[in-house]
C-alpha positions in Angstrom: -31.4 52.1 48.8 -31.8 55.7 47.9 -29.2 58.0 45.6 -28.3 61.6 47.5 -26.1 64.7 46.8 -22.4 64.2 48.1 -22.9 67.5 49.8 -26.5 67.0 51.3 -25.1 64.3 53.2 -22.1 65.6 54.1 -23.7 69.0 55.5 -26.1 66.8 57.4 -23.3 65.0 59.1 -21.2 68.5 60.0 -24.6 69.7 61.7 -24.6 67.1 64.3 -20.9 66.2 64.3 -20.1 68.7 67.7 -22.1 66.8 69.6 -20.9 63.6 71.4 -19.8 62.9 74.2 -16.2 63.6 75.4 -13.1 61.2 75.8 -13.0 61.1 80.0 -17.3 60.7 80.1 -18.2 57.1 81.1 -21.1 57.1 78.7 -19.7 55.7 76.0 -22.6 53.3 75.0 -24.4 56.0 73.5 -21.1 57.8 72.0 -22.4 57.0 68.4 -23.9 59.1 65.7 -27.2 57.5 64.7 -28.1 57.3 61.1 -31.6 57.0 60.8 -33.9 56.7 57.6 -37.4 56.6 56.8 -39.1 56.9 53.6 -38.9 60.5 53.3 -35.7 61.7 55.3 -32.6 60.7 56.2 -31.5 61.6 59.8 -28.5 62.4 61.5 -28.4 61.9 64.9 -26.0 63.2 67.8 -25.8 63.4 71.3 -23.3 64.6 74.1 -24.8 64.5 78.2 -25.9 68.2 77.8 -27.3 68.7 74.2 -29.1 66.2 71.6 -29.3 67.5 67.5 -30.6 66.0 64.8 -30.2 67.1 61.0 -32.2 65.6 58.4 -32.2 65.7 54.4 -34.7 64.7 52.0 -34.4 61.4 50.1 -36.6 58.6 49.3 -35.2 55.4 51.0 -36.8 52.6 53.0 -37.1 52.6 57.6 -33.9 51.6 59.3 -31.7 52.7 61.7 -27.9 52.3 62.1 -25.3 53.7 65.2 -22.0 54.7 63.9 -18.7 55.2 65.5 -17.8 58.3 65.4 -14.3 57.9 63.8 -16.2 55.8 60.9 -18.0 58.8 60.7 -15.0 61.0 60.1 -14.0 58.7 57.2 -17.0 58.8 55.7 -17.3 62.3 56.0 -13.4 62.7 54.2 -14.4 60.6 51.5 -17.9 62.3 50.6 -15.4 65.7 49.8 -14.4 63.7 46.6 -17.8 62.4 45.4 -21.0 63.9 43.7 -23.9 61.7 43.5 -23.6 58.3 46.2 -26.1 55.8 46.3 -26.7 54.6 50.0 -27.6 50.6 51.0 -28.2 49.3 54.3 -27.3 45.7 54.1 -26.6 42.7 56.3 -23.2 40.9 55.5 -21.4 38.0 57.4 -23.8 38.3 60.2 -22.7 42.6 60.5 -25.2 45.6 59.9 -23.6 47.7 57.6 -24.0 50.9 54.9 -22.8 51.2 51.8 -21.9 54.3 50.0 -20.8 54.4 46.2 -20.6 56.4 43.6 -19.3 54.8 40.3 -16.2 52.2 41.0 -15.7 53.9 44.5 -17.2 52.5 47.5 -16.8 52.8 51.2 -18.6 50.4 53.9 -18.9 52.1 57.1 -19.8 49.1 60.5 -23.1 49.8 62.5 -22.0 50.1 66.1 -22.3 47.2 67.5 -23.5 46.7 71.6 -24.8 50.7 71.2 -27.7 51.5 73.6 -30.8 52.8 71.8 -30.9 57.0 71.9 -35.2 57.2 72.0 -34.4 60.9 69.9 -37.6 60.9 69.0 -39.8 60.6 72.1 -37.2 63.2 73.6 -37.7 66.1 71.0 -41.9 65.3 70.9 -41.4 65.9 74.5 -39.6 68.9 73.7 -41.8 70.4 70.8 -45.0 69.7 73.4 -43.9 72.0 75.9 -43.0 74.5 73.9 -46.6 74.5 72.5 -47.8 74.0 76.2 -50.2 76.0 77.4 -48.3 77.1 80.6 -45.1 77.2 78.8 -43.1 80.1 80.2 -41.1 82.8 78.0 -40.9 83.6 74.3 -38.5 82.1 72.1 -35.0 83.3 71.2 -33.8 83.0 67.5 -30.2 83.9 66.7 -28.2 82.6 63.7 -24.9 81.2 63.6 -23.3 84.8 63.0 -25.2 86.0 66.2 -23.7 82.9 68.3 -20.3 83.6 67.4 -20.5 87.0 68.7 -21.3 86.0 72.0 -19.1 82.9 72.7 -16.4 84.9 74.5 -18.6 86.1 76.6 -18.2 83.3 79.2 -14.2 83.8 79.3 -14.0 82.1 82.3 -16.0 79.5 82.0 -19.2 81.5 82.8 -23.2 80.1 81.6 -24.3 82.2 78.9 -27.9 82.7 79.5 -29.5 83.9 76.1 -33.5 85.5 78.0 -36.1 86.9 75.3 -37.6 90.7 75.9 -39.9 90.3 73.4 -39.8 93.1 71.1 -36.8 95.0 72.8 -34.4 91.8 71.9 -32.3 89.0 73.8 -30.5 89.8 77.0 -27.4 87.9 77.0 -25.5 87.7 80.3 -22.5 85.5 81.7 -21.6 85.6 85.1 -21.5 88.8 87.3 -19.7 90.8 85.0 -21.0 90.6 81.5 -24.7 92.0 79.8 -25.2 92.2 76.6 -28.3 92.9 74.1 -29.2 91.1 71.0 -31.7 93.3 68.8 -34.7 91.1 67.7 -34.4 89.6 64.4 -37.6 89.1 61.8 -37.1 86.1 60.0 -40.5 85.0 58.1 -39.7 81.4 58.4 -41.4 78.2 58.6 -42.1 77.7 62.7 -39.7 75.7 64.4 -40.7 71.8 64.6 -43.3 72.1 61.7 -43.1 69.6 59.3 -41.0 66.9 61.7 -44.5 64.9 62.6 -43.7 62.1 59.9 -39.8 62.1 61.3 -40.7 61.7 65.0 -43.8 59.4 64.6 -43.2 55.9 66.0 -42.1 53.4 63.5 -44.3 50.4 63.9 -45.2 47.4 61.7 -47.1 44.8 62.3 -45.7 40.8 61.9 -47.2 37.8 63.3 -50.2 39.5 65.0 -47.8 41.9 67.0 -46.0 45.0 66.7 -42.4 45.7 65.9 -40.5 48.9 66.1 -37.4 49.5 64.0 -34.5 50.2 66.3 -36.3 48.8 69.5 -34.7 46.1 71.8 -36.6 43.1 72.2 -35.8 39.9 74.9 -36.7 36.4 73.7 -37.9 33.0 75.4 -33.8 32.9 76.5 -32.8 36.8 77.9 -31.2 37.6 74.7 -31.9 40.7 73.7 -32.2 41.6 69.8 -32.4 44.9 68.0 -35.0 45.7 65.2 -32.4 47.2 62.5 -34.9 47.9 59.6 -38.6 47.1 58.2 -38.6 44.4 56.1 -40.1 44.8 52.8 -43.7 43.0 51.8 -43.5 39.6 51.9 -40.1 39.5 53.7 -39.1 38.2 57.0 -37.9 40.6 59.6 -34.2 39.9 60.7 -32.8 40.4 64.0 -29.7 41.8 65.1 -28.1 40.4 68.4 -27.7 43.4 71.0 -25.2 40.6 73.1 -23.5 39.1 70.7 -21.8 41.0 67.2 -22.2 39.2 64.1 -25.1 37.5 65.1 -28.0 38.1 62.6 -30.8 36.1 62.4 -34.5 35.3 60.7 -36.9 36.4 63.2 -38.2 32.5 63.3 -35.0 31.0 64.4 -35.2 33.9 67.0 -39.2 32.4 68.0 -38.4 28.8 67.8 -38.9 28.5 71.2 -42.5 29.9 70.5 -42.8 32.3 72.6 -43.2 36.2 71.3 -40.2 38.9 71.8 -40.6 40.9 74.9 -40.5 44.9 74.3 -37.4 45.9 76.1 -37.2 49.6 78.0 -35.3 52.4 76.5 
């Protein structure tokens, strides 16, 4: 549980919101916008089938992970306009993952997702953020701000790539299709370098129970072929609980998951 500005959260969610997949794609099982929290940040995760973004704020909270539909999203997002200060729970109810936001008398449950397929965001971006320090990596980066990519989204009228190439010190050549080229003029923001500070936000999110290692929001197979998510770390001296990835409302002590004595099996991404 964790308390967090009204407008924190929202902003987080409107960074990320653009980014899902569209109504006639067939990948729908990862058409969710993952909130994810750890003990320093809340993240916001979204993904379409040409661009992943994730936002995060700070807070001070506890490690789980929840998929949201995107419409539950929405609502949430409406009611934040009205609020200040909301205090955030991730709880377990009739078998259901759920969060809780509430701020005095009002309160709003939003539903995890349920039978969601697991976005690995952060092996992707460490991916990313090592081949940019690669090395062999090719090119310099391009840094425009918001103001800078409105300018240029008319440029592909027609449809057109816009292909945004760094000249170094002369600027950004911008150029869509065979009859458009533009220049950006280099900008000289002192800022922090892009992807520093994210190492405690993309590390792996391990914990040890029973002599083995669990990781929150991994899929796991038991003794049976059912396959269970890892929704949160449980606090010392707690019992991890399971969440059914087959069945919804299915939540269960990780022992009734093991009474057949056998160890969960790590399930691929």
């Amino acid at each position: 549980m964790f308390t967090i500005k009204a407008r924190h959260l929202a902003a987080t969610l409107d960074r990320v919101a653009p980014h899902r997949y569209q109504a006639d794609d067939d990948a729908h099982d990862l058409d969710v916008l993952v909130l994810d929290c750890t003990p320093g940040h809340l993240h916001a995760v979204g993904c379409s089938d040409r661009t992943l973004a994730v936002a995060r704020t700070s807070v001070t909270g506890d490690v789980w992970t929840a998929p949201v539909g995107y419409d539950d999203a929405a609502a949430l997002r409406g009611w934040l306009e009205s609020s200040e200060i909301v205090t955030v729970e991730h709880v377990t109810s009739g078998g259901h993952q759920q969060l809780r936001f509430t701020e005095g008398p009002a309160q709003i449950t939003v539903p995890a997702a349920s039978h969601t397929g697991r976005l690995p965001w952060r092996a992707l971006l460490r991916l990313a953020l090592d081949a940019r320090d690669h090395p062999l990596a090719v090119g310099r980066p391009v840094q425009l701000n918001a103001d800078d990519l409105a300018l240029w989204g008319n440029a592909g009228v027609d449809g057109e790539a816009i292909e945004f190439r760094s000249l170094g010190p002369v600027g950004t050549m911008v150029t869509a299709g065979p009859d458009f080229l533009g220049l950006q003029t280099p900008h000289t923001w002192d800022g922090p370098t892009p992807g520093k500070g994210w190492s405690s936000s993309l590390r792996t999110r391990l914990f040890l129970f029973a002599g083995a290692f669990l990781e929150v929001g991994g899929r796991y197979a038991d003794a049976a072929g059912m396959a269970w998510v890892v929704p949160a770390r449980p606090g010392p001296g707690e019992e991890p609980t399971l969440v059914s990835a087959d069945y919804a409302a299915v939540t269960l002590p990780i022992s009734q998951v093991l009474a057949g004595g056998k160890f969960l099996i790590r399930l691929p991404d």
